[in-house]
Residue frames relative to the residue before (quaternion, step in Angstrom):
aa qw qx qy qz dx dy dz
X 1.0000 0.0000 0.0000 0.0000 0.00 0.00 0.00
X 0.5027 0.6507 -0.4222 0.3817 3.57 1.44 -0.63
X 0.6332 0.7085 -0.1610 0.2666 3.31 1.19 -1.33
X 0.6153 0.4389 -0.1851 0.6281 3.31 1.40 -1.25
X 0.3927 0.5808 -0.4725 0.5341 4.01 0.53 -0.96
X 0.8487 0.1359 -0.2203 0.4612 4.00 -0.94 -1.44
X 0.6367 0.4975 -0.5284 0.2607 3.41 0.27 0.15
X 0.8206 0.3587 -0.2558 0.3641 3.02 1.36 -0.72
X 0.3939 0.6076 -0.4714 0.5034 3.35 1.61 0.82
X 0.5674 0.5434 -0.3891 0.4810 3.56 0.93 -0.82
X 0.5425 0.7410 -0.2394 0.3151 3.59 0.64 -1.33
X 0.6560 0.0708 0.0038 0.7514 3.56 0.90 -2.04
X 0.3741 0.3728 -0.7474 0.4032 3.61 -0.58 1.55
X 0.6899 0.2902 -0.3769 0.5457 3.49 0.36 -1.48
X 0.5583 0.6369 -0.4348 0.3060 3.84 -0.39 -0.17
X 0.7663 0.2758 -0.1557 0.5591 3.38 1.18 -1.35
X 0.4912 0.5721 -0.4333 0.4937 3.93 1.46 0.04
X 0.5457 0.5698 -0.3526 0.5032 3.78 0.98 -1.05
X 0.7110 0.4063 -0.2873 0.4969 3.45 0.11 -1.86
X 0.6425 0.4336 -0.4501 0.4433 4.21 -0.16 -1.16
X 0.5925 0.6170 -0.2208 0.4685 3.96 0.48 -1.69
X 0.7223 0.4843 -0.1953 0.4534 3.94 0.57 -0.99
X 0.7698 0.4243 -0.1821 0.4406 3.38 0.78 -1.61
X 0.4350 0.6738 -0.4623 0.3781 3.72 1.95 -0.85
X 0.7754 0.4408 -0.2426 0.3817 3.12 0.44 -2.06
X 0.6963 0.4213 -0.3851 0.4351 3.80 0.12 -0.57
X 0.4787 0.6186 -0.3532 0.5132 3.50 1.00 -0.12
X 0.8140 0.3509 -0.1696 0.4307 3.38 0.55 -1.80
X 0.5392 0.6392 -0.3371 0.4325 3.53 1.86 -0.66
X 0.5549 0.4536 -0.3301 0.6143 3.71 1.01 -1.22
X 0.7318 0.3852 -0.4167 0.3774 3.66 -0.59 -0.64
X 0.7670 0.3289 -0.3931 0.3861 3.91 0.44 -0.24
X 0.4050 0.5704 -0.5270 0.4826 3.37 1.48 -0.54
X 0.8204 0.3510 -0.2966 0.3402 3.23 -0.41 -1.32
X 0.6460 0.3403 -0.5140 0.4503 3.63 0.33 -0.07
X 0.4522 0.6257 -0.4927 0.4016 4.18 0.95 0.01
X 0.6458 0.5557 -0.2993 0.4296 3.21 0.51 -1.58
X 0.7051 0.4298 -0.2770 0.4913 3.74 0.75 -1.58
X 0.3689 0.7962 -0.2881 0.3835 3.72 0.70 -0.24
X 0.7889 0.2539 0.0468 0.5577 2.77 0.07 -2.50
X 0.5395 0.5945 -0.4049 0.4377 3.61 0.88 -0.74
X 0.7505 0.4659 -0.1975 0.4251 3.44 0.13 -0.95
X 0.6192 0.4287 -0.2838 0.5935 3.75 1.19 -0.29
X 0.3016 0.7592 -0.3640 0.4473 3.61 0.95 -0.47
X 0.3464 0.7323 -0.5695 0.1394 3.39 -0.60 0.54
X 0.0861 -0.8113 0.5782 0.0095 3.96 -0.06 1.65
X 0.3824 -0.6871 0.5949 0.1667 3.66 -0.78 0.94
X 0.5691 -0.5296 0.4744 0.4130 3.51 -1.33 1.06
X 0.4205 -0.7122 0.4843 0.2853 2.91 -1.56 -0.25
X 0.6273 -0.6043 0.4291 0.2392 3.46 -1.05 1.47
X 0.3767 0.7991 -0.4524 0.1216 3.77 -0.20 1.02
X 0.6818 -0.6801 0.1977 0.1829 2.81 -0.03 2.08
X 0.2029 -0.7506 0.6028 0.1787 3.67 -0.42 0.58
X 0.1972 -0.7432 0.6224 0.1463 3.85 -1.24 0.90
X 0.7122 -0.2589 0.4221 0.4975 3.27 -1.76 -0.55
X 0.6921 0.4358 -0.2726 0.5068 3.72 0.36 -1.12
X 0.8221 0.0003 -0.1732 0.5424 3.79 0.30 -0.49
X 0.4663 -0.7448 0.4463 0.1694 3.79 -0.27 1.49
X 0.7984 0.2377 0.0299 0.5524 3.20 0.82 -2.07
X 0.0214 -0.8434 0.5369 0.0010 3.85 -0.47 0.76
X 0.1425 -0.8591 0.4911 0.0218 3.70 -0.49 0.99
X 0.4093 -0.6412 0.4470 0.4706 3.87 -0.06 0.48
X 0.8213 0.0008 -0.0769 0.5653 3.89 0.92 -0.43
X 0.5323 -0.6123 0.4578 0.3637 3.78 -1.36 0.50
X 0.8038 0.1386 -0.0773 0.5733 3.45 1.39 -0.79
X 0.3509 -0.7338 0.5746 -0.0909 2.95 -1.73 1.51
X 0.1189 -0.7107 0.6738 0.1632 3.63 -0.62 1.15
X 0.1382 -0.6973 0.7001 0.0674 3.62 -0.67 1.41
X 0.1488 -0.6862 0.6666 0.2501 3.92 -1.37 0.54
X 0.6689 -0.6638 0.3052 0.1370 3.27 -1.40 1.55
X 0.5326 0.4890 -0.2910 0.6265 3.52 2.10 -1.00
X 0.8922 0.0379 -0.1971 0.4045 3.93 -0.35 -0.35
X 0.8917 -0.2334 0.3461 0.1751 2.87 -1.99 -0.14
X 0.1478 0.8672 -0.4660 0.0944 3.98 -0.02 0.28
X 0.4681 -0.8102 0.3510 0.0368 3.27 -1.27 0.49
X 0.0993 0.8950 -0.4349 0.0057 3.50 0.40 0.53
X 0.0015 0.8217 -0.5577 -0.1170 3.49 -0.48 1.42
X 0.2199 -0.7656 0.5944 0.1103 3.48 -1.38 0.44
X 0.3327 -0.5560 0.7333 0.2061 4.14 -1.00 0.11
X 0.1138 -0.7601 0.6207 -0.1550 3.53 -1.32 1.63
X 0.0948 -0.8040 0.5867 -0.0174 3.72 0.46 1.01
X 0.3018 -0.7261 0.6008 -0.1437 3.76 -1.46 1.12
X 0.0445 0.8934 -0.4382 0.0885 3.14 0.39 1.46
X 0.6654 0.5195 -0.2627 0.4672 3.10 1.37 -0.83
X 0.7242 -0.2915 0.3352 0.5274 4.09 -0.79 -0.74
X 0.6427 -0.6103 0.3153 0.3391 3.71 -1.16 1.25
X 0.2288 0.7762 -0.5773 0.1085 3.32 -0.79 0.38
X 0.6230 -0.5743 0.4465 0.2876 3.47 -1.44 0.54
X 0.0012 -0.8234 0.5577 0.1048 3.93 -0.47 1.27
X 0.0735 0.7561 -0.6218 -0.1904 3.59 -0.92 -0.55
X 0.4323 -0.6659 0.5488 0.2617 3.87 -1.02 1.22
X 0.0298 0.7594 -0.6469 -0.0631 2.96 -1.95 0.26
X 0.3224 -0.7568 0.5442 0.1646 3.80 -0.58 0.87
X 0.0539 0.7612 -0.6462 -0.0102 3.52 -0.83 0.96
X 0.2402 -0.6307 0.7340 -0.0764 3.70 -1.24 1.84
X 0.1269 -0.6786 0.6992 0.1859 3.53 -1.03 0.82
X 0.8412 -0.0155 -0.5114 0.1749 3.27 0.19 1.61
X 0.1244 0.7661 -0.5129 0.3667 3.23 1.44 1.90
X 0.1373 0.7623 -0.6133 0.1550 3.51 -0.40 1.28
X 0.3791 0.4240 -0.6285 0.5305 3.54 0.73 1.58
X 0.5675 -0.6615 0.3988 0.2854 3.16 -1.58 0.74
X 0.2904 -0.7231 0.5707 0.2591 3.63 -1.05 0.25
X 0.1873 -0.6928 0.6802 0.1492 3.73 -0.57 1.28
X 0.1828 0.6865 -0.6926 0.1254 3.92 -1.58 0.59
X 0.2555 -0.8718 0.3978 0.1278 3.29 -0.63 1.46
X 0.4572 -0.7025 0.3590 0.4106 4.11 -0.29 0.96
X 0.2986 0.7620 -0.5733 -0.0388 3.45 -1.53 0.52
X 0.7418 -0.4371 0.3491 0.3697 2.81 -1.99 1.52
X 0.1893 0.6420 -0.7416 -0.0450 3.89 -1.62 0.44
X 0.4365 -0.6109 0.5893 0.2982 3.03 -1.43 1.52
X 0.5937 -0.5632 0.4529 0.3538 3.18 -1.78 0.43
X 0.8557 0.2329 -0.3135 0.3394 3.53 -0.94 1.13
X 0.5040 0.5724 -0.2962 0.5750 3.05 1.81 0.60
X 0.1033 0.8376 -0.5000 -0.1941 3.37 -0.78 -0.07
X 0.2584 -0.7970 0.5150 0.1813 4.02 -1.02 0.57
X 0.8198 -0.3870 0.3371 0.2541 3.07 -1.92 0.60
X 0.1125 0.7225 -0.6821 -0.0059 4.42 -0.48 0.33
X 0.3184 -0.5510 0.7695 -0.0530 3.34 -1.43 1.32
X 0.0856 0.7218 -0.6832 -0.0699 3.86 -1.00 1.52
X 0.3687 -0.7213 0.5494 0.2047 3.31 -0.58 0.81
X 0.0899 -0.9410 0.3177 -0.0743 3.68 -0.28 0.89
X 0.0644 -0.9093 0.4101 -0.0302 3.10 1.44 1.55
X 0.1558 -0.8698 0.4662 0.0430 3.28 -0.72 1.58
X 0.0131 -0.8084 0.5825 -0.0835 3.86 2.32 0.60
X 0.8489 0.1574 -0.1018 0.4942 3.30 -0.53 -1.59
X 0.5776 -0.3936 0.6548 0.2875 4.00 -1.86 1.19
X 0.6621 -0.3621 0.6273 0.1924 2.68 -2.33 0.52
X 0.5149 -0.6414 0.3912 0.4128 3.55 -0.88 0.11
X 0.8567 0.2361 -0.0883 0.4501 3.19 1.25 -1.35
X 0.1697 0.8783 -0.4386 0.0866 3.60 1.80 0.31
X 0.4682 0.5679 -0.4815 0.4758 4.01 1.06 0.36
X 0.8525 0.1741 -0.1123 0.4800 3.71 0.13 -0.61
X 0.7233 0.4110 -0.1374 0.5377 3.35 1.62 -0.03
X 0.0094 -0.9110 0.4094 -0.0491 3.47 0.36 0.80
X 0.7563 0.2100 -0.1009 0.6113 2.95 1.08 -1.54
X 0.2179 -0.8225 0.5252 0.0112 3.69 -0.91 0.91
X 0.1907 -0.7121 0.6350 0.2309 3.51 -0.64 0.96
X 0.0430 -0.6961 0.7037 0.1354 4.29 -1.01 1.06
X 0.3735 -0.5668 0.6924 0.2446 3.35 -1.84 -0.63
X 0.0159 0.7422 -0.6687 -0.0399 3.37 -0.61 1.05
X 0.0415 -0.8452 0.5225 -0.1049 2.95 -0.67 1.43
X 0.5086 -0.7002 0.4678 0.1794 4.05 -1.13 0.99
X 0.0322 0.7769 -0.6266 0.0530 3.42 -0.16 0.73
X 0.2639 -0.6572 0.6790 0.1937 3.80 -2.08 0.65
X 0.9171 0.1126 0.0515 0.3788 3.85 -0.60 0.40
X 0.6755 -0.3888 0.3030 0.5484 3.39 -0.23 -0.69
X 0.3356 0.5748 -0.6584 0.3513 3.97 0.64 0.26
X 0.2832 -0.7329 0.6057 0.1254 3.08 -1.41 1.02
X 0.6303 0.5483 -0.3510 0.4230 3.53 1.67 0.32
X 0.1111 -0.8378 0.4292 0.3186 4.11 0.21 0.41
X 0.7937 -0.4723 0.3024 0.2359 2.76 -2.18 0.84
X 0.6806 0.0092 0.1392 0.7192 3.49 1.10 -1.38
X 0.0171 0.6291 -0.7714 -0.0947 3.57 -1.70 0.40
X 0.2568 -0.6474 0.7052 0.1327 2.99 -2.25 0.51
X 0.3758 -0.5449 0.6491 0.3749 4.29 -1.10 0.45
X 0.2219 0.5710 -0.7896 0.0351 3.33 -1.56 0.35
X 0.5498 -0.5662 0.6138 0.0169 3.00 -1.80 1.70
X 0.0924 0.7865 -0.6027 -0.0981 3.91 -0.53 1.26
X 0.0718 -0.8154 0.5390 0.1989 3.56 -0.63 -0.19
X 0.3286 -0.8409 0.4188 0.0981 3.28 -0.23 1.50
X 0.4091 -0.7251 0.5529 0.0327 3.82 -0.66 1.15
């Protein structure tokens, strides 16, 4: 009877060496997937979407609100639609308290077409009052030449980081 006893202790060692041995690998299996996934994720790059500005909406942003951080640089693209006769636009965002410069480069739209603007949205120098103000209604607005009045504007909601 001694005989059957160590067999069946021997039995649930190799049981609990299997089970410990199993639970490593599926551990060690989950832990590289997931650091793939994080990997590919990070390389991953999904482009806004392209959404077409009309007659009814001039100025079209991929969102109304923008979390802009205060230490770098940032981007803000918009769709600019041209209803009237061709002419030469260039955008501009005005924050009554954004005192970093806004770079945007001018282009010709024919009339009933509209193109792509990239603002470029250099955040070097803080808002003035970005402590009790965070979130900021601006006005990006379309301007032709030297009128100091624009053609079309849109609200967008920034909140500064």
């Amino acid at each position: 009877m001694s005989f059957k006893k160590k067999g069946s202790l021997s039995l649930s060692i190799n049981a609990i060496v299997v089970l410990v041995l199993a639970i490593s690998m599926l551990g060690l299996g989950l832990g590289f997937t997931k650091s793939m996934f994080a990997k590919f994720g990070s390389k991953l790059d999904v482009p806004p979407p392209n959404i077409p500005a009309t007659e009814e909406e001039p100025i079209v942003t991929v969102s109304d609100e923008y979390s802009i951080k205060t230490n770098k640089a940032d981007v803000l693209t918009l769709n600019a639609y041209n209803a009237a006769q061709t002419a030469v636009f260039h955008p501009e965002l005005d924050c009554t308290s954004f005192t970093a410069p806004v770079k945007g480069a001018d282009q010709k739209i024919e009339a009933g077409t509209y193109k792509s603007f990239k603002l470029i949205i250099n955040t070097g120098v803080m808002p003035t009052d970005i402590t009790t103000t965070p979130i900021e209604v601006c006005t990006l607005g379309l301007y032709t030449g030297t009128v100091t009045d624009p053609v079309t504007t849109k609200q967008v909601t920034i909140n500064w980081q």
